[in-house]
ZAKOLNU-937438 format. One record per residue (C-alpha): residue number from 0; residue in one letter; x, y negated, z negated. Coordinates in nm, 2 decimals, always signed. Layout:
BEGIN
     n   res       xx       yy       zz
   NUM     a        X        Y        Z
...
This chain:
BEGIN
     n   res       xx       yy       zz
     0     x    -1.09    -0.95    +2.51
     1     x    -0.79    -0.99    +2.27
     2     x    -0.86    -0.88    +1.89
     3     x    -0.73    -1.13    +1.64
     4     x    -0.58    -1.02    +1.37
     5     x    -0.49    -1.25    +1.03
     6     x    -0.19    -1.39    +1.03
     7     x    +0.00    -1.50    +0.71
     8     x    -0.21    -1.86    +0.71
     9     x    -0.53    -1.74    +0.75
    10     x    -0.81    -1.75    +0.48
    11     x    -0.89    -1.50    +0.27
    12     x    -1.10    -1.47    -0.03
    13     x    -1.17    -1.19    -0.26
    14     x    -1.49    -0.94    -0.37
    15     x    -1.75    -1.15    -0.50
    16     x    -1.81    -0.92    -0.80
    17     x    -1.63    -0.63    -0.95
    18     x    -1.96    -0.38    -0.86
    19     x    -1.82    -0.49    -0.48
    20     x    -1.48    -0.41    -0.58
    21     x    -1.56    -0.07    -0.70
    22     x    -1.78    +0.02    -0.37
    23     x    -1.52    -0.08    -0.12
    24     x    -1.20    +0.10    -0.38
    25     x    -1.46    +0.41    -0.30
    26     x    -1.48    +0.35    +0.06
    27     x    -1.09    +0.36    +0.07
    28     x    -1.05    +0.69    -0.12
    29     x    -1.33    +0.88    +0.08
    30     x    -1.16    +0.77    +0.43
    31     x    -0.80    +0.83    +0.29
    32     x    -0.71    +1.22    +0.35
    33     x    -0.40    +1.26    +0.34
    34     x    -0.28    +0.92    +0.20
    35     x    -0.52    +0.54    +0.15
    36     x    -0.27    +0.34    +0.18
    37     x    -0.28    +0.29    +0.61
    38     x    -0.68    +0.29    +0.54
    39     x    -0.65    +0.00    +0.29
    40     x    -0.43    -0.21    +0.46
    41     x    -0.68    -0.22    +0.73
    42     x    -0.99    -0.28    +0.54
    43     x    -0.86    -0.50    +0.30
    44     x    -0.65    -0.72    +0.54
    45     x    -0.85    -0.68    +0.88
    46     x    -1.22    -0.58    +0.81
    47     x    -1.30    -0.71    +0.50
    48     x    -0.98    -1.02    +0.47
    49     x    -0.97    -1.05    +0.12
    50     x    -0.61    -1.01    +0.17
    51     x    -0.35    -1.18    +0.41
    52     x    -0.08    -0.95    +0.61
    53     x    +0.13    -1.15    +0.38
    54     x    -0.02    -1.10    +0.07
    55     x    -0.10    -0.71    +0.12
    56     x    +0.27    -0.66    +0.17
    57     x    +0.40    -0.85    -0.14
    58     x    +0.12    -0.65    -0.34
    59     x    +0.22    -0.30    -0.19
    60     x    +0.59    -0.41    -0.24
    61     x    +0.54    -0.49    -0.59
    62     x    +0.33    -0.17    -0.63
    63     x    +0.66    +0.05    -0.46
    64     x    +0.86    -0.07    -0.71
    65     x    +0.62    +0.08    -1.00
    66     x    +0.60    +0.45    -1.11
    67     x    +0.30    +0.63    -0.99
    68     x    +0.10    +0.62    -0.68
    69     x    +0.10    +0.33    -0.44
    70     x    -0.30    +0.28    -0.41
    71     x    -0.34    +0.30    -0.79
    72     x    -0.10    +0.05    -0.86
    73     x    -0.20    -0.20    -0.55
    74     x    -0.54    -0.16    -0.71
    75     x    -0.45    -0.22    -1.04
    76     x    -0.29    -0.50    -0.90
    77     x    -0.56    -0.63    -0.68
    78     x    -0.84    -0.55    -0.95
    79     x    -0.67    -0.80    -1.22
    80     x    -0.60    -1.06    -1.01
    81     x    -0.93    -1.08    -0.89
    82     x    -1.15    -0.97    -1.22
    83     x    -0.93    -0.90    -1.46
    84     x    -0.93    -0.59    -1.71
    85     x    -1.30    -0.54    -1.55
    86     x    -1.17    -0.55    -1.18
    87     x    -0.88    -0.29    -1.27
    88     x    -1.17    -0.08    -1.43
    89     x    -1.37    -0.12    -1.14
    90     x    -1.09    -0.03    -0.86
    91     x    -0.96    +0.26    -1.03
    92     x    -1.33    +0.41    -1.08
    93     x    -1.41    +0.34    -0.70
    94     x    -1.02    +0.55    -0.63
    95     x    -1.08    +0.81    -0.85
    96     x    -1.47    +0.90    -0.94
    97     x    -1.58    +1.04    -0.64
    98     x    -1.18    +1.21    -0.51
    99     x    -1.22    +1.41    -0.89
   100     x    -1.51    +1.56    -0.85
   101     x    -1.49    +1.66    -0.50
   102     x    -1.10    +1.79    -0.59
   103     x    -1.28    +2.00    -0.87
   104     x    -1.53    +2.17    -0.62
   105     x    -1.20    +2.20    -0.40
   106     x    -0.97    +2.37    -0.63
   107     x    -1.25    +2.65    -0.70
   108     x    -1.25    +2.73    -0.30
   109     x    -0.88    +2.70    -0.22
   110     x    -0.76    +2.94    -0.52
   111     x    -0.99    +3.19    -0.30
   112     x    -0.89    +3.08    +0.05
   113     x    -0.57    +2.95    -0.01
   114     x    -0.42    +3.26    +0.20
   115     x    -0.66    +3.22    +0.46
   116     x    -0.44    +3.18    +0.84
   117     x    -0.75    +2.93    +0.92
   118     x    -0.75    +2.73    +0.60
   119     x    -0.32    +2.71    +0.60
   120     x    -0.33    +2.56    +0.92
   121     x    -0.58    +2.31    +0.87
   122     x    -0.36    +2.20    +0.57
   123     x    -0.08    +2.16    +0.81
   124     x    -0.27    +1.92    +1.09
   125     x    -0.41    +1.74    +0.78
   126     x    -0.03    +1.69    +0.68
   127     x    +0.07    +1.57    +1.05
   128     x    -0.23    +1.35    +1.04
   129     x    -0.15    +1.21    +0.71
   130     x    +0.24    +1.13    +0.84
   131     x    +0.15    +0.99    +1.14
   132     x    -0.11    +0.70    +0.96
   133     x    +0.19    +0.65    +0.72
   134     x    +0.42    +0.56    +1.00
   135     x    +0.12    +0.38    +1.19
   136     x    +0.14    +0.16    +0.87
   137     x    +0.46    +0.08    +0.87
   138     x    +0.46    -0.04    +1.21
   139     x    +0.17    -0.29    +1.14
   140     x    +0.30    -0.41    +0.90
   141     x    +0.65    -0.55    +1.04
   142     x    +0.37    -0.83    +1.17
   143     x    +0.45    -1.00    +0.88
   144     x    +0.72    -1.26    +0.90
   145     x    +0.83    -1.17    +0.55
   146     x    +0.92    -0.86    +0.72
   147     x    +1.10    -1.00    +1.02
   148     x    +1.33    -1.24    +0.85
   149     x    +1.67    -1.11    +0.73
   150     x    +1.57    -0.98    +0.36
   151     x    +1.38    -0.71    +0.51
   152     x    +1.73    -0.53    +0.57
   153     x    +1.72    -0.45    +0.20
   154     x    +1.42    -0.25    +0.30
   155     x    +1.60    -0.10    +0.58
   156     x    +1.94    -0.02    +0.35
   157     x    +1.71    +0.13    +0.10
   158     x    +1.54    +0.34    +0.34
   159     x    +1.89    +0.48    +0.48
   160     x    +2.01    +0.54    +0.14
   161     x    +1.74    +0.76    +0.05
   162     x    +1.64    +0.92    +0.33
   163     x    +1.94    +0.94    +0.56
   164     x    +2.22    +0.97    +0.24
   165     x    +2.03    +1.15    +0.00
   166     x    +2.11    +0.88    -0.24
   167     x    +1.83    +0.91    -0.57
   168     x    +1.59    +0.63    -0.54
   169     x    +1.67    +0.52    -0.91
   170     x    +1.99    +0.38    -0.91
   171     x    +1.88    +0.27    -0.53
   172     x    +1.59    +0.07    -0.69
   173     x    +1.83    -0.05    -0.94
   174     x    +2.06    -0.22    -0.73
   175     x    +1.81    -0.35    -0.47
   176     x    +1.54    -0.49    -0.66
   177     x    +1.77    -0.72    -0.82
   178     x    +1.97    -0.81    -0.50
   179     x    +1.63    -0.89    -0.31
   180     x    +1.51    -1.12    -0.60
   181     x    +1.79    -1.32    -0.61
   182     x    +1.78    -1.35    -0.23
   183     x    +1.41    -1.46    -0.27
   184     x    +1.53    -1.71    -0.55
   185     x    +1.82    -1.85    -0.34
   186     x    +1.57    -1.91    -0.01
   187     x    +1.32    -2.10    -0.21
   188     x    +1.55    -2.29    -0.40
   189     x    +1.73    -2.37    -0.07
   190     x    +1.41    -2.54    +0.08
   191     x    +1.31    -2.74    -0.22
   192     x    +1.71    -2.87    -0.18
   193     x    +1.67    -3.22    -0.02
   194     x    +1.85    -3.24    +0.29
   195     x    +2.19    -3.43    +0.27
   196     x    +2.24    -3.75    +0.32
């Protein structure tokens, strides 16, 4: 039996109500050790579909291209479009109420087990674990079609330039941002252009 997963045309509608929002923003942040970001793209695009593949990747791009961390911003994002001011209120709570307080409880234990051999190498399969749903994400994703067509090679050059050259992601996001919009610009443009004659 073949799961389906949604492709960039299939339906998808939103959290009926911001008290929804902030129970499934919870969900995400409980289930994400390590980073939410592979958890959310699979509950928000292929358990719950309130998001297209399409859609999750132009909000996590979007998001990339903001200061601060990538699940904050997507639901900042995600929480305004759908509710407004109360749906950002209600995403961040359901990210950050519960993670808080447990990291509060946390940082009381760990500056007295920190140097513990058992507790340092549980940090360090939590950190493999963590990498690995990173890269699982990224691989998922390229099921887009957006990410198959020949803009995603200023993903790619952005990705050599900072990882493989070393290159600072500021002037890096300065000169591809602005090369990719234009692209984007130029392709739609291009197929609103009636056909010649």
């Amino acid at each position: 039996m073949q799961t389906e997963h949604p492709s960039s045309t299939s339906p998808a509608s939103g959290p009926s109500s911001p008290g929804v929002l902030f129970l499934a923003f919870m969900q995400l942040a409980l289930q994400g050790f390590g980073g939410v970001l592979p958890v959310a793209r699979h509950a928000l695009v292929e358990k719950r579909r309130w998001l297209t593949m399409d859609a999750f990747t132009d909000v996590l791009a979007r998001s990339q291209a903001l200061p601060g961390p990538n699940i904050v911003n997507v639901g900042v994002s995600l929480g305004a479009r759908w509710f407004g001011i109360r749906g950002v209120f209600a995403a961040l709570g359901g990210l950050m109420l519960v993670p808080f307080m447990l990291m509060m409880v946390l940082c009381v234990f760990y500056a007295s087990f920190a140097s513990t051999p058992e507790v340092a190498g549980a940090l360090r399969g939590v950190a493999a674990v963590s990498a690995g749903l990173i890269i699982g994400t990224a691989l998922r994703m390229t099921a887009s079609p957006r990410m198959r067509s020949w803009r995603a090679l200023f993903g790619v050059a952005a990705f050599v330039a900072v990882s493989g050259m070393r290159v600072s992601s500021v002037p890096v996001l300065l000169i591809a941002a602005p090369l990719s919009i234009v692209s984007a610009w130029w392709s739609q443009r291009t197929k609103k252009s009636p056909l010649p004659t």
